[in-house]
MDTraj code that builds the backbone (N, CA, C; nanometers):
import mdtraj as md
import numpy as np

residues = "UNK UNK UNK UNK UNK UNK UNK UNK UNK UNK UNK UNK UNK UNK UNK UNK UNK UNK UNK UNK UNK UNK UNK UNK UNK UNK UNK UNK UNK UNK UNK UNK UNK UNK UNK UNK UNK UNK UNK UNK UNK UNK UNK UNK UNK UNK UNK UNK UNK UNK UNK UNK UNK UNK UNK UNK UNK UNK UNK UNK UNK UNK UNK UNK UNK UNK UNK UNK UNK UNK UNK UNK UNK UNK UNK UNK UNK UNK UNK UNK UNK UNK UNK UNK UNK UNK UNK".split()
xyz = np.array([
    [3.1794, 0.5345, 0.6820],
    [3.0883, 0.5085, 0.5719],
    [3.1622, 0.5318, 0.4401],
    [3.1615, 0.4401, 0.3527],
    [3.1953, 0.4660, 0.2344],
    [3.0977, 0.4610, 0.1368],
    [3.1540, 0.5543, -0.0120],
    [3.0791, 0.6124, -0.1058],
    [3.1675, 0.5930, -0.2669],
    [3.0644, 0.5057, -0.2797],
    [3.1283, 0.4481, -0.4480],
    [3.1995, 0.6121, -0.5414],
    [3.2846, 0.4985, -0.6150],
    [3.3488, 0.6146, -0.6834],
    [3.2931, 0.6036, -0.8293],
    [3.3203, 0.7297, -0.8805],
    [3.2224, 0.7144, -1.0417],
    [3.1163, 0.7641, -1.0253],
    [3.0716, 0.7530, -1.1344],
    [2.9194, 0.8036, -1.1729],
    [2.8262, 0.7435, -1.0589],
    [2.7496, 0.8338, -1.0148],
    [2.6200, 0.7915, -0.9005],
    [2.4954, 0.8442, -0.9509],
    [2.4207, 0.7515, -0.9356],
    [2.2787, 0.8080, -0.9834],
    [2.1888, 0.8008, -0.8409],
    [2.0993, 0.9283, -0.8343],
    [2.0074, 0.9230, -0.7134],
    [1.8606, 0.8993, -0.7562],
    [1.8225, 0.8142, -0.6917],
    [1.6623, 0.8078, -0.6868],
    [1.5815, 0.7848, -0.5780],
    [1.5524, 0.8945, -0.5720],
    [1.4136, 0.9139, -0.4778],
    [1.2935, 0.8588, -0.4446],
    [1.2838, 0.7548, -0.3971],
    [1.2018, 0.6351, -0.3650],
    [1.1011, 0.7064, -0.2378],
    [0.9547, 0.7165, -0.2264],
    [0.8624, 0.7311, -0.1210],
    [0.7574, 0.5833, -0.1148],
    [0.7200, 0.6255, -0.0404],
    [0.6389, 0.5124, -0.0189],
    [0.5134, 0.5164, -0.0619],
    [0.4430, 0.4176, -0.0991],
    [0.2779, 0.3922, -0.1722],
    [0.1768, 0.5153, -0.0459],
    [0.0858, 0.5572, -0.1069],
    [-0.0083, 0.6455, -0.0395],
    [-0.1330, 0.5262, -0.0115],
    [-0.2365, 0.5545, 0.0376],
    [-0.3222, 0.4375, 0.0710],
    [-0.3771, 0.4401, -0.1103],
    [-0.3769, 0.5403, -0.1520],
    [-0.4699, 0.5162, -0.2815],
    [-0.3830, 0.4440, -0.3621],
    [-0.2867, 0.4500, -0.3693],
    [-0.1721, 0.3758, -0.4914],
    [-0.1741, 0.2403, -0.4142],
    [-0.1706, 0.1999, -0.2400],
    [-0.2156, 0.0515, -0.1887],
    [-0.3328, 0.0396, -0.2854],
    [-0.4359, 0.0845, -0.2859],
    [-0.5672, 0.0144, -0.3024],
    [-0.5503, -0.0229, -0.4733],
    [-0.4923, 0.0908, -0.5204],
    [-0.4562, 0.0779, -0.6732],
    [-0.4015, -0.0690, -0.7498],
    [-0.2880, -0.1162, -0.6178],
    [-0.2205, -0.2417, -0.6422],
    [-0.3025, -0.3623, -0.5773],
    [-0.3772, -0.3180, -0.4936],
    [-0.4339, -0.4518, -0.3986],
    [-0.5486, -0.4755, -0.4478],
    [-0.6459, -0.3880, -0.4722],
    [-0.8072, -0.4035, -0.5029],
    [-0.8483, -0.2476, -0.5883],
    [-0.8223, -0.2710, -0.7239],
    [-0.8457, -0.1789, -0.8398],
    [-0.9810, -0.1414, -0.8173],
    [-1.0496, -0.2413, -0.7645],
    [-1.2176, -0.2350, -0.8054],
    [-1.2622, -0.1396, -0.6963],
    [-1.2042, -0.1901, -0.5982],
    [-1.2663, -0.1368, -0.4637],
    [-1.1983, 0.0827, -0.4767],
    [-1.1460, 0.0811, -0.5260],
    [-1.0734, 0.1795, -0.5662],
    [-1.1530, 0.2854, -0.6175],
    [-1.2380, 0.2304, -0.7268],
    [-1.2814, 0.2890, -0.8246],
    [-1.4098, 0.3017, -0.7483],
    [-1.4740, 0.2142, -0.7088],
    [-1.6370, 0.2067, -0.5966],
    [-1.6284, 0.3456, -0.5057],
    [-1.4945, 0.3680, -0.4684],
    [-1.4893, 0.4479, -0.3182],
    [-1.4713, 0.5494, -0.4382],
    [-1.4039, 0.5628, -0.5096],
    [-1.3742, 0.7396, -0.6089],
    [-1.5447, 0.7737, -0.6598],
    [-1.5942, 0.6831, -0.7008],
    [-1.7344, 0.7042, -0.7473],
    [-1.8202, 0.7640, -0.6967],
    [-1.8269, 0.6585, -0.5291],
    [-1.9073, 0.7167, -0.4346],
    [-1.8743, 0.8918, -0.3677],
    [-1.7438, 0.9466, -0.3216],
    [-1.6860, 1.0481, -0.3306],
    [-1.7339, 1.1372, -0.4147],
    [-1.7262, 1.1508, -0.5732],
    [-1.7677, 1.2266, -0.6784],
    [-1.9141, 1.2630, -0.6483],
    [-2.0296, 1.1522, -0.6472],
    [-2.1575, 1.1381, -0.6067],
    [-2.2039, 1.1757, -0.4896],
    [-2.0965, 1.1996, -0.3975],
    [-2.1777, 1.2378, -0.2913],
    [-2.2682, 1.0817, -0.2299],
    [-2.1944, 0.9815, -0.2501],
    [-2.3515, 0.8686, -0.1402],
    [-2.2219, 0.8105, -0.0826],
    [-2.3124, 0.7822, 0.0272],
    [-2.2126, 0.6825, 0.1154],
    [-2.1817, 0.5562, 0.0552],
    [-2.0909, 0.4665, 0.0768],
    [-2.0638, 0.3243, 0.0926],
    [-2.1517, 0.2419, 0.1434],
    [-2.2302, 0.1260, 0.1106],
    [-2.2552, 0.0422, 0.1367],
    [-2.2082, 0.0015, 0.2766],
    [-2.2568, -0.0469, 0.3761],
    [-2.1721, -0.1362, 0.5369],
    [-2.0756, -0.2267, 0.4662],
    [-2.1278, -0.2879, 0.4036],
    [-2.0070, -0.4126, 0.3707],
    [-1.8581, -0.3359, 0.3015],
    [-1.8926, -0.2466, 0.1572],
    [-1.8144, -0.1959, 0.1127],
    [-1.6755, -0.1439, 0.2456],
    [-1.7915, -0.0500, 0.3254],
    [-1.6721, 0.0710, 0.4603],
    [-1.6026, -0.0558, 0.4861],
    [-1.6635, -0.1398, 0.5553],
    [-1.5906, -0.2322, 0.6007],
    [-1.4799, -0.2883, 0.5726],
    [-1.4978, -0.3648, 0.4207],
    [-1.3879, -0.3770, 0.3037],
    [-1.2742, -0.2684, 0.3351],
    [-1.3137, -0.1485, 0.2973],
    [-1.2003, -0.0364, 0.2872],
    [-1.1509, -0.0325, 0.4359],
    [-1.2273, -0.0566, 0.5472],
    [-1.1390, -0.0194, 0.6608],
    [-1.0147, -0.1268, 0.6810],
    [-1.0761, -0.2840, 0.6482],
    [-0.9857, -0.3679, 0.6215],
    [-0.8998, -0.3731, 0.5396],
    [-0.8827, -0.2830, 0.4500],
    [-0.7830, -0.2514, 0.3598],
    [-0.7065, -0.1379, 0.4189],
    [-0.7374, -0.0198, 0.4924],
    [-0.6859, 0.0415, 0.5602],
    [-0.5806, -0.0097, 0.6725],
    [-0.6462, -0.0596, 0.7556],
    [-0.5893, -0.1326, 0.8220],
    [-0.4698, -0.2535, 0.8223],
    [-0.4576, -0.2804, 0.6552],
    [-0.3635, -0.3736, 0.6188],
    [-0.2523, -0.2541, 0.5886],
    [-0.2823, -0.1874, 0.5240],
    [-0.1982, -0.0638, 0.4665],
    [-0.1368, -0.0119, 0.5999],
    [-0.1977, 0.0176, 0.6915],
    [-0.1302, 0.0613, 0.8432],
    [0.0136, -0.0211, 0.9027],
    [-0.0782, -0.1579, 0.8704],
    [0.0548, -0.2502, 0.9313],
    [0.1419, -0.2956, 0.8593],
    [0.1401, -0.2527, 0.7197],
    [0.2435, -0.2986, 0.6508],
    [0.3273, -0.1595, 0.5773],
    [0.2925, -0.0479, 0.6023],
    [0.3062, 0.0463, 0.5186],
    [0.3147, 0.0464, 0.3876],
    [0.4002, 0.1614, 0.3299],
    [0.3929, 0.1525, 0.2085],
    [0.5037, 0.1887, 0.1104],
    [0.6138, 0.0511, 0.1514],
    [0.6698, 0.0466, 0.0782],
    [0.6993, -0.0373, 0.0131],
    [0.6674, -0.0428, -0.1420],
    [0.6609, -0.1222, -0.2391],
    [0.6894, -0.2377, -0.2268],
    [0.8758, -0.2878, -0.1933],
    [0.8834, -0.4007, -0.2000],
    [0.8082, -0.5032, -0.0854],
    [0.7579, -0.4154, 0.0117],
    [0.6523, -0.4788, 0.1581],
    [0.5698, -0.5013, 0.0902],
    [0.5247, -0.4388, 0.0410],
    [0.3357, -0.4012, -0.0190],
    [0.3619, -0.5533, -0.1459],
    [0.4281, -0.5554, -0.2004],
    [0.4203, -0.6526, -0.3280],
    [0.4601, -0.7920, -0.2332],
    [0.5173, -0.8255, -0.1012],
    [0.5276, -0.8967, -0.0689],
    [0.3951, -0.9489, -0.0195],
    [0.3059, -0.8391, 0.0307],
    [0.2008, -0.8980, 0.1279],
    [0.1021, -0.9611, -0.0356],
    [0.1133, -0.8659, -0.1519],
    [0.0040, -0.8885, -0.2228],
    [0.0193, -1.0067, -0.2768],
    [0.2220, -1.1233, -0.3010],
    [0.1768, -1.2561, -0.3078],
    [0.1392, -1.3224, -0.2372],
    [0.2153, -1.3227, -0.0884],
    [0.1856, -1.3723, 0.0176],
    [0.1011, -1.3823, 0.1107],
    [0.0306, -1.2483, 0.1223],
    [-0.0809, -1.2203, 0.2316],
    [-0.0187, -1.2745, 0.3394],
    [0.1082, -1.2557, 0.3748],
    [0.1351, -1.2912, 0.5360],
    [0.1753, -1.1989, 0.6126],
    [0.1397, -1.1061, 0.7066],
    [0.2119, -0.9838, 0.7824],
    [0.3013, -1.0562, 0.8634],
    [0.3089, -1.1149, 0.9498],
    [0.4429, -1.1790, 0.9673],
    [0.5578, -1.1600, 0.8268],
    [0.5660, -1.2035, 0.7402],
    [0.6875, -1.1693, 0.6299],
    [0.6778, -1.0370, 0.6100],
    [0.5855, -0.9703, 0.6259],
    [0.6086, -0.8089, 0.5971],
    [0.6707, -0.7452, 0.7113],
    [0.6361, -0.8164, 0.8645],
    [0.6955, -0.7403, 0.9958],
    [0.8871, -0.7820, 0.9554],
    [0.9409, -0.8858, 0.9243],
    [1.0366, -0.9360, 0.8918],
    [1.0989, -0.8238, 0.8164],
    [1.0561, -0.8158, 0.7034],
    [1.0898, -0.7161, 0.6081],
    [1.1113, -0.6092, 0.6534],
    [1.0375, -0.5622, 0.6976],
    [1.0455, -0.4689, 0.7417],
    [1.1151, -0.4319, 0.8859],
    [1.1906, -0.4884, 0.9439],
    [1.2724, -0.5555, 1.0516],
    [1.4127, -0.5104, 0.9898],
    [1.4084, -0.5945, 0.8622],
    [1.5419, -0.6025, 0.8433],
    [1.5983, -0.4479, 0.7406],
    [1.5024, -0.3811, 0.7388],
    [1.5450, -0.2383, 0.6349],
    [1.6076, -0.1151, 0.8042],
])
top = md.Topology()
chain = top.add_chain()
for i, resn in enumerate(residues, 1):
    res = top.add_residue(resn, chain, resSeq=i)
    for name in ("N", "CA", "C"):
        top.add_atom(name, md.element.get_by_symbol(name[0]), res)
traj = md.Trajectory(xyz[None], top)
């Protein structure tokens, strides 16, 4: 393994949390679920639903940025399994 010579800079890259997904994917839906939380009321059926399907996208694509910004032009998990293949 080789290691550049000179100045190196490190950066510490993690991956999106589901709330920073929802932050980039669906702002709105974001803010509905923080609301409801604060208030104490459940979600709407349709809303859970929404969020589980957003969960569930977040599962299979994880969360790392350049995946996550791929699925949000593309919406294709196939190009995100790829991507994520090739890291």
């Amino acid at each position: 393994m080789s290691f550049p010579v000179g100045k190196v800079d490190y950066l510490d890259i993690y991956p999106l949390n589901f709330e920073e997904f929802l932050l980039n994917t669906n702002e709105k839906l974001l803010k509905t679920i923080k609301e409801a939380y604060v208030s104490f009321t459940p979600l709407s059926n349709e809303l859970h639903e929404l969020s589980l399907n957003y969960l569930f996208s977040y599962l299979a694509i994880g969360g790392l940025p350049e995946v996550v910004n791929t699925f949000i032009e593309k919406g294709s998990y196939v190009e995100c399994q790829n991507m994520l293949k090739n890291i």
